[in-house]
C-alpha positions in Angstrom: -44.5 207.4 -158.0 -42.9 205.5 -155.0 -39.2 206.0 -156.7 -40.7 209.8 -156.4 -41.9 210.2 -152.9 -38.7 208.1 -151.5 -36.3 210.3 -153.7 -38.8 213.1 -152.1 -37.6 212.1 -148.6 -34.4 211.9 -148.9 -34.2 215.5 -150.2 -35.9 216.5 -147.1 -33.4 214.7 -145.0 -30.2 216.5 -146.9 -32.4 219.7 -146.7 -32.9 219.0 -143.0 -28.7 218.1 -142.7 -28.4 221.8 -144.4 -30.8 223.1 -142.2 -28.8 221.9 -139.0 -26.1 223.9 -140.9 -27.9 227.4 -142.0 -31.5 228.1 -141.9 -34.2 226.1 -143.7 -37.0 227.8 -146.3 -39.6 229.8 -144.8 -42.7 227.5 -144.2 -41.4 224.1 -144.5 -41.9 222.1 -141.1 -39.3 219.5 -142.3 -40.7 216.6 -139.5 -44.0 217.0 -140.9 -43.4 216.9 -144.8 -41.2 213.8 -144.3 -43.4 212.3 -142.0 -46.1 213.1 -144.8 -44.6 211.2 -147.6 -43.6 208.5 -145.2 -47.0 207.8 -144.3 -48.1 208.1 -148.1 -45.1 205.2 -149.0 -46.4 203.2 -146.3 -50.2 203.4 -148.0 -48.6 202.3 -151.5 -47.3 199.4 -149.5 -50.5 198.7 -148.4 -52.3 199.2 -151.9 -49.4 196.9 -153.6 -49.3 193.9 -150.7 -53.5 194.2 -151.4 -53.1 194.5 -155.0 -50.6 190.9 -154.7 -53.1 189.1 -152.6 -55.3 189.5 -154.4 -54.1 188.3 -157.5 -53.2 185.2 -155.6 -56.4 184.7 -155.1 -57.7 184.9 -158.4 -54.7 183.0 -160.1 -55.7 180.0 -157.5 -59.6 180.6 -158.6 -58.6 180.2 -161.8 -56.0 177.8 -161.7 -58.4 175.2 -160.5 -61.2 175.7 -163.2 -57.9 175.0 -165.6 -57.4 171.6 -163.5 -60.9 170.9 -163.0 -61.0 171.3 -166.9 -57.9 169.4 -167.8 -59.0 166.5 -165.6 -62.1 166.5 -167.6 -60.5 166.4 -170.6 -58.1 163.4 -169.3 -61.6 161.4 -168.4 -62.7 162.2 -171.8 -59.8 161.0 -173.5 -59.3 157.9 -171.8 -62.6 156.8 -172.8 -61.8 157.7 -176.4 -64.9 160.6 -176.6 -63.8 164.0 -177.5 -67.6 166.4 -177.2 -69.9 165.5 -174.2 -73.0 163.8 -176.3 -70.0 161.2 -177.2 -69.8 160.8 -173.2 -73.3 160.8 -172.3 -73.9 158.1 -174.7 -70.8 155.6 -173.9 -71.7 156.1 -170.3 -75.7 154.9 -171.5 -74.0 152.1 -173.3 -71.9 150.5 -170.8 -73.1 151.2 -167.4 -75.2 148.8 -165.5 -79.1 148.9 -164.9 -79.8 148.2 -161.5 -83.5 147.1 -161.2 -84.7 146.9 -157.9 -87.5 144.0 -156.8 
């Protein structure tokens, strides 16, 4: 649609190039129709640098679940457990009881 609307506007500015030339077709106000599409490209812009940010945002959302999960899975590996049950109970078995007087 934007390859459209730009290949729109430059029509209009070789129809406006003939019109300096001969006459233009009756009821086209050439300023206004490119201005028109102009202003419908610069929307799209906005739409598409929108549309980008926010898919940064979500890639970086969800790239650090994937880290916070990997670094999990490091932890887990390290201390030879693979299912968290495995890690609840090595941590019971080897971490110290504090007892308070």
């Amino acid at each position: 649609m934007e390859r459209h609307l730009k290949a729109e506007v430059q029509e209009l500015f070789a129809l406006a190039e003939q019109a300096d030339q001969s006459g233009i077709p009756e009821g086209v106000n050439l300023p206004e129709e490119i201005q028109r599409r102009e202003d419908r490209l610069a929307v799209m812009a906005a739409a598409k640098a929108r549309i980008a940010e926010r898919a940064q945002a979500r890639y970086a959302k969800e790239k650090g679940h994937y880290d916070t999960n990997m670094a999990h899975r490091a932890e887990r590996e390290v201390l030879g457990c693979q299912t968290a049950p495995e890690i609840y109970q090595f941590l019971a078995e080897n971490s110290v009881k504090m007892v308070y007087p």
